[in-house]
N, CA, C and O atoms as a Tinker XYZ file with bonds, in Angstrom:
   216  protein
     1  N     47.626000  -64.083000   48.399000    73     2
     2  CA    46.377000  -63.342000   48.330000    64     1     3
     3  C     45.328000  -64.215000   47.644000    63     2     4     5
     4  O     45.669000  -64.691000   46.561000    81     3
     5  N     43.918000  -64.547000   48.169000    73     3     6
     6  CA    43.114000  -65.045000   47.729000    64     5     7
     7  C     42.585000  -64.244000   46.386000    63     6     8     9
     8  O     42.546000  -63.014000   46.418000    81     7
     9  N     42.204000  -64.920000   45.278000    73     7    10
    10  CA    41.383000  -64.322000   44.472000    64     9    11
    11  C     40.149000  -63.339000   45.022000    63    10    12    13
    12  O     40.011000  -62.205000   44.562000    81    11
    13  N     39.258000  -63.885000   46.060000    73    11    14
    14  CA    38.334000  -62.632000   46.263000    64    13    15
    15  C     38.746000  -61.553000   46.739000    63    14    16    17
    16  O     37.974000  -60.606000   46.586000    81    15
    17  N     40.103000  -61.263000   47.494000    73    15    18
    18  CA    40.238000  -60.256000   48.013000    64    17    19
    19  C     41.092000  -59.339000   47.159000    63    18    20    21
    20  O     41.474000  -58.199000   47.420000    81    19
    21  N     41.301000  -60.058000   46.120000    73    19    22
    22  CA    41.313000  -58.939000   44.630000    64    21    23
    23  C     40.408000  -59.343000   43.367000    63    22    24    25
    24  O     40.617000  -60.160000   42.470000    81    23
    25  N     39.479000  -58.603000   43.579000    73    23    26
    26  CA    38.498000  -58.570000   42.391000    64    25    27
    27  C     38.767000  -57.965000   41.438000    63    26    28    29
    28  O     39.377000  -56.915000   41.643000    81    27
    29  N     38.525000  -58.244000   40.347000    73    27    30
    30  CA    38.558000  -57.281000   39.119000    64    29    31
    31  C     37.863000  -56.082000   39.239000    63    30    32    33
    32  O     36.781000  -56.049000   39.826000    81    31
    33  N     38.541000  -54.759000   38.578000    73    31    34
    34  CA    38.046000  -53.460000   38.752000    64    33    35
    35  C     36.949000  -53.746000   38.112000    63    34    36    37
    36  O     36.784000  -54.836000   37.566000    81    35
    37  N     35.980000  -52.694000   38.106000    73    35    38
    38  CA    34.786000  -52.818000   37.415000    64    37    39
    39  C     35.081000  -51.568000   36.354000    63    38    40    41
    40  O     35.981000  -50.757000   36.572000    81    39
    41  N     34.143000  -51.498000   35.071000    73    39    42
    42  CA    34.072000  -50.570000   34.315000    64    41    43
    43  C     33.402000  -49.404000   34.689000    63    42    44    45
    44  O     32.342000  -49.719000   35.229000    81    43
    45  N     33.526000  -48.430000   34.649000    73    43    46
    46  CA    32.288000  -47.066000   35.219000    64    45    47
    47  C     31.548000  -47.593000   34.144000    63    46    48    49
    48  O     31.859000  -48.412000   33.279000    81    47
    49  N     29.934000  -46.625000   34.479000    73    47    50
    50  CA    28.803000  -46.419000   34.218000    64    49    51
    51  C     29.038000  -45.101000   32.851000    63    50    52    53
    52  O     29.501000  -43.961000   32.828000    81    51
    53  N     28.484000  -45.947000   31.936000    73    51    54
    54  CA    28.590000  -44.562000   30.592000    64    53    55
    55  C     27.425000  -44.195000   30.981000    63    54    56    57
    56  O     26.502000  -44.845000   31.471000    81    55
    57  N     27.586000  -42.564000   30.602000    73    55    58
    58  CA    26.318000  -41.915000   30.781000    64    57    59
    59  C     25.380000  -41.974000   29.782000    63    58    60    61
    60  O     25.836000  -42.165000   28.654000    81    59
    61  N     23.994000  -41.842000   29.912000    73    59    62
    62  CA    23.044000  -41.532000   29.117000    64    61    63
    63  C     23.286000  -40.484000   28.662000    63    62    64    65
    64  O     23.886000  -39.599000   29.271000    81    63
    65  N     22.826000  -40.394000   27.418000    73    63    66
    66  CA    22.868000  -38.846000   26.265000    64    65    67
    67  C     21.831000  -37.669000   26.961000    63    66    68    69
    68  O     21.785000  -36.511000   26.545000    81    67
    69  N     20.967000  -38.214000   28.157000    73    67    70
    70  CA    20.283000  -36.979000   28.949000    64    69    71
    71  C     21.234000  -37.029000   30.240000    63    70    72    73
    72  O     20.694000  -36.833000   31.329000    81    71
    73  N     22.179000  -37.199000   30.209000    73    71    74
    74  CA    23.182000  -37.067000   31.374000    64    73    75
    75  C     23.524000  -35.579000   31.297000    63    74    76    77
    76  O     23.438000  -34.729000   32.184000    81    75
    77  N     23.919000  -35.466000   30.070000    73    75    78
    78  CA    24.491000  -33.958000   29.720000    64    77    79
    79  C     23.812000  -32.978000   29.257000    63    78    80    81
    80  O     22.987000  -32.974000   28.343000    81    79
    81  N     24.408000  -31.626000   30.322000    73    79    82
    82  CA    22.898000  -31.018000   30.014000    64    81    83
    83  C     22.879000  -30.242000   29.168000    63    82    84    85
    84  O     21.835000  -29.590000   29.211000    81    83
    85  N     23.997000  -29.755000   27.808000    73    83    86
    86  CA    24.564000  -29.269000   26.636000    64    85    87
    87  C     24.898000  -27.596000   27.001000    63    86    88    89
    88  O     24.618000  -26.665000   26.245000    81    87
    89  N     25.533000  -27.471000   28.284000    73    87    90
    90  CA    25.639000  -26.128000   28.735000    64    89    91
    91  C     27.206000  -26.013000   28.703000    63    90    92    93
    92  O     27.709000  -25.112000   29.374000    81    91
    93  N     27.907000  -26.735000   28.079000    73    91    94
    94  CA    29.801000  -26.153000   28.298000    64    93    95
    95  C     29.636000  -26.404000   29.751000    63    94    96    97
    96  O     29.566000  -25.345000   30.376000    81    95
    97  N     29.551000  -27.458000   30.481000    73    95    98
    98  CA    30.222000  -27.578000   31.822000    64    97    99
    99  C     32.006000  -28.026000   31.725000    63    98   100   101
   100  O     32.659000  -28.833000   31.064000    81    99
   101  N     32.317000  -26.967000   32.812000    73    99   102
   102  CA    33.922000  -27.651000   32.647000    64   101   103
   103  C     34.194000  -28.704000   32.923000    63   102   104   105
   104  O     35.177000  -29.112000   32.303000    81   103
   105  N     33.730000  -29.450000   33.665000    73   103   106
   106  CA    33.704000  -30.801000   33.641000    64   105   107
   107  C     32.508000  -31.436000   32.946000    63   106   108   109
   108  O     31.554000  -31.737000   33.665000    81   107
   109  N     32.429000  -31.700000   31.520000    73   107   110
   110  CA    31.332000  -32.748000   31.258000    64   109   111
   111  C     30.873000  -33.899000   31.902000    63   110   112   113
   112  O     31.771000  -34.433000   32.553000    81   111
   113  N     29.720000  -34.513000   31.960000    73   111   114
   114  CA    29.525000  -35.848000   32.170000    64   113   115
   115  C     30.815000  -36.863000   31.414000    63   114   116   117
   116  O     31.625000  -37.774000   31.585000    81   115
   117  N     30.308000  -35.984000   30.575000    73   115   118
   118  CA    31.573000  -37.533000   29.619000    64   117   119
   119  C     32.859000  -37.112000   29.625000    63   118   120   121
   120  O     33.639000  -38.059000   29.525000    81   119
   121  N     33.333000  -36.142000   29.698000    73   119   122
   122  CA    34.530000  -35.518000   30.555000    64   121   123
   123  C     35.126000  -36.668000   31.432000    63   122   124   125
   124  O     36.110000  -37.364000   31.179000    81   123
   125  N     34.281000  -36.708000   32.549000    73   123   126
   126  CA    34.328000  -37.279000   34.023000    64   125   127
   127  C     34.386000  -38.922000   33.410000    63   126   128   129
   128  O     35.334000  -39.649000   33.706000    81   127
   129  N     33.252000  -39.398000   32.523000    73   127   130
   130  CA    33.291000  -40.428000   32.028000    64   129   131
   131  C     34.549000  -41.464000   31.759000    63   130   132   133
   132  O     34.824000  -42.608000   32.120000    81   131
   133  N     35.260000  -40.298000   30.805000    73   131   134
   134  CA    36.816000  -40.657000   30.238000    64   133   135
   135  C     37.834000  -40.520000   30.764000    63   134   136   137
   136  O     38.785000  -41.145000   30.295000    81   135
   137  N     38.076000  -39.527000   32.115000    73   135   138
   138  CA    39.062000  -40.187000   33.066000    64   137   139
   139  C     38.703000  -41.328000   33.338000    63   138   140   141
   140  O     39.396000  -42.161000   32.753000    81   139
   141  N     37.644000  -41.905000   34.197000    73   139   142
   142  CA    36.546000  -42.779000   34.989000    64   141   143
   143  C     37.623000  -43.926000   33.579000    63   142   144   145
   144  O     38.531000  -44.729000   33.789000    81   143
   145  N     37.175000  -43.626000   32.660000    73   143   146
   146  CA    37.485000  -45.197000   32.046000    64   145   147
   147  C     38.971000  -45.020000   31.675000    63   146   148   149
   148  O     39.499000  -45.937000   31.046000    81   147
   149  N     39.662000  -43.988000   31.985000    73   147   150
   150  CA    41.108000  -44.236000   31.540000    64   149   151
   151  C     41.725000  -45.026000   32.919000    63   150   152   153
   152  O     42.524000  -45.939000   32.711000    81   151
   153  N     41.363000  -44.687000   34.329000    73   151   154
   154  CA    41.786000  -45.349000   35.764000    64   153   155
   155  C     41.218000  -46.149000   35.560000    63   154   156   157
   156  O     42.028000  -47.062000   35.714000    81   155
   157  N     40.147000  -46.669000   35.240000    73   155   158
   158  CA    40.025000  -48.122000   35.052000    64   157   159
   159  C     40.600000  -49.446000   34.160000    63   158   160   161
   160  O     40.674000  -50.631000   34.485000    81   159
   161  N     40.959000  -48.790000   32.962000    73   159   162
   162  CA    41.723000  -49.354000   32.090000    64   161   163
   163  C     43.409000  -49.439000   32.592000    63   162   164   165
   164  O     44.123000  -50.423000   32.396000    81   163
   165  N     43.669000  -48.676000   33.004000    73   163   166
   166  CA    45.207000  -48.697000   34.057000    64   165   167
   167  C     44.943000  -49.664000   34.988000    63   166   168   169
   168  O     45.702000  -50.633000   35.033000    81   167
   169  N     43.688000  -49.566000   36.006000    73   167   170
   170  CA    43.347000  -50.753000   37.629000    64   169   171
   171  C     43.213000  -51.881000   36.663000    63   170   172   173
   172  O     43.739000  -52.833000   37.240000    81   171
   173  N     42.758000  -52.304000   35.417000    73   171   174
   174  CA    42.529000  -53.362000   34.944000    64   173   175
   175  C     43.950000  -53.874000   34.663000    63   174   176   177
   176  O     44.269000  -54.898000   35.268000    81   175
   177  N     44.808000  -53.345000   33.876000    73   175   178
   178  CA    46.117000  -53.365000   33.505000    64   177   179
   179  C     46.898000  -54.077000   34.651000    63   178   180   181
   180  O     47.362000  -55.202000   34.463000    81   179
   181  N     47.044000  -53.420000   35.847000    73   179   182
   182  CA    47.626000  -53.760000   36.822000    64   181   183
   183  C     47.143000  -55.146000   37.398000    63   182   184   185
   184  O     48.018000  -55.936000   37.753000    81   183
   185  N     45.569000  -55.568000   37.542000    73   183   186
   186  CA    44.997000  -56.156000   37.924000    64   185   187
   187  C     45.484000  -57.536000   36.843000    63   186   188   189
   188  O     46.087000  -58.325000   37.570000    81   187
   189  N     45.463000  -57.750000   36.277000    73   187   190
   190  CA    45.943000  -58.266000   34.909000    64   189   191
   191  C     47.614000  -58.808000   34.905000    63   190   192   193
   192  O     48.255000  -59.656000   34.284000    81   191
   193  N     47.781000  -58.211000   35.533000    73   191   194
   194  CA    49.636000  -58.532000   35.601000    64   193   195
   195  C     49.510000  -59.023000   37.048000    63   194   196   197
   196  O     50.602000  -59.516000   37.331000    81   195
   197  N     48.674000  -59.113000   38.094000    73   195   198
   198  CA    48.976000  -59.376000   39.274000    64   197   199
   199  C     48.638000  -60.934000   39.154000    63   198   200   201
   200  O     49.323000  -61.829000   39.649000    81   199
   201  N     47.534000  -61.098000   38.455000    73   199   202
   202  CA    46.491000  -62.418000   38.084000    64   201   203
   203  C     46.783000  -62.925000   37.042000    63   202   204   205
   204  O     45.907000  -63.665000   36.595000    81   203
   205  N     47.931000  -62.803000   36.287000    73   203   206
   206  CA    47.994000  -63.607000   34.699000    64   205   207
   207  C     46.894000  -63.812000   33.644000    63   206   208   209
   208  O     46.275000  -62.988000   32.972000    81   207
   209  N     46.835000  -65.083000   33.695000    73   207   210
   210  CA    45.599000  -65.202000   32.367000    64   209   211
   211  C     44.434000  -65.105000   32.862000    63   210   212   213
   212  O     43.502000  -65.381000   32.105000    81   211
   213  N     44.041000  -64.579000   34.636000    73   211   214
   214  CA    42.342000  -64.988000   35.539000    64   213   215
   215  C     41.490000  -64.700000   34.343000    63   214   216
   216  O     40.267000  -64.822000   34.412000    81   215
């Protein structure tokens, strides 16, 4: 497998503090945020063991 055709995951987008609109949504912005960066921190993980020290 060539390096470009596995890129490194990217990090999500943190939200701005006017992201949220302070109403108890069941899903918060930053809710959504912190899965968003827990699958990424796992795709990085993996990504990381496929590529050694890239």
């Amino acid at each position: 497998m060539q390096p470009n055709d596995d890129p490194p995951p990217q990090p999500p987008v943190k939200p701005d503090p006017g992201d949220c609109c302070g109403g108890g949504c069941v899903t918060c912005v930053y809710d959504a945020y912190e899965n968003a960066l827990e699958r990424y921190e796992q795709a990085l993980a993996a990504w990381k063991a496929r590529h050694g020290d890239a």
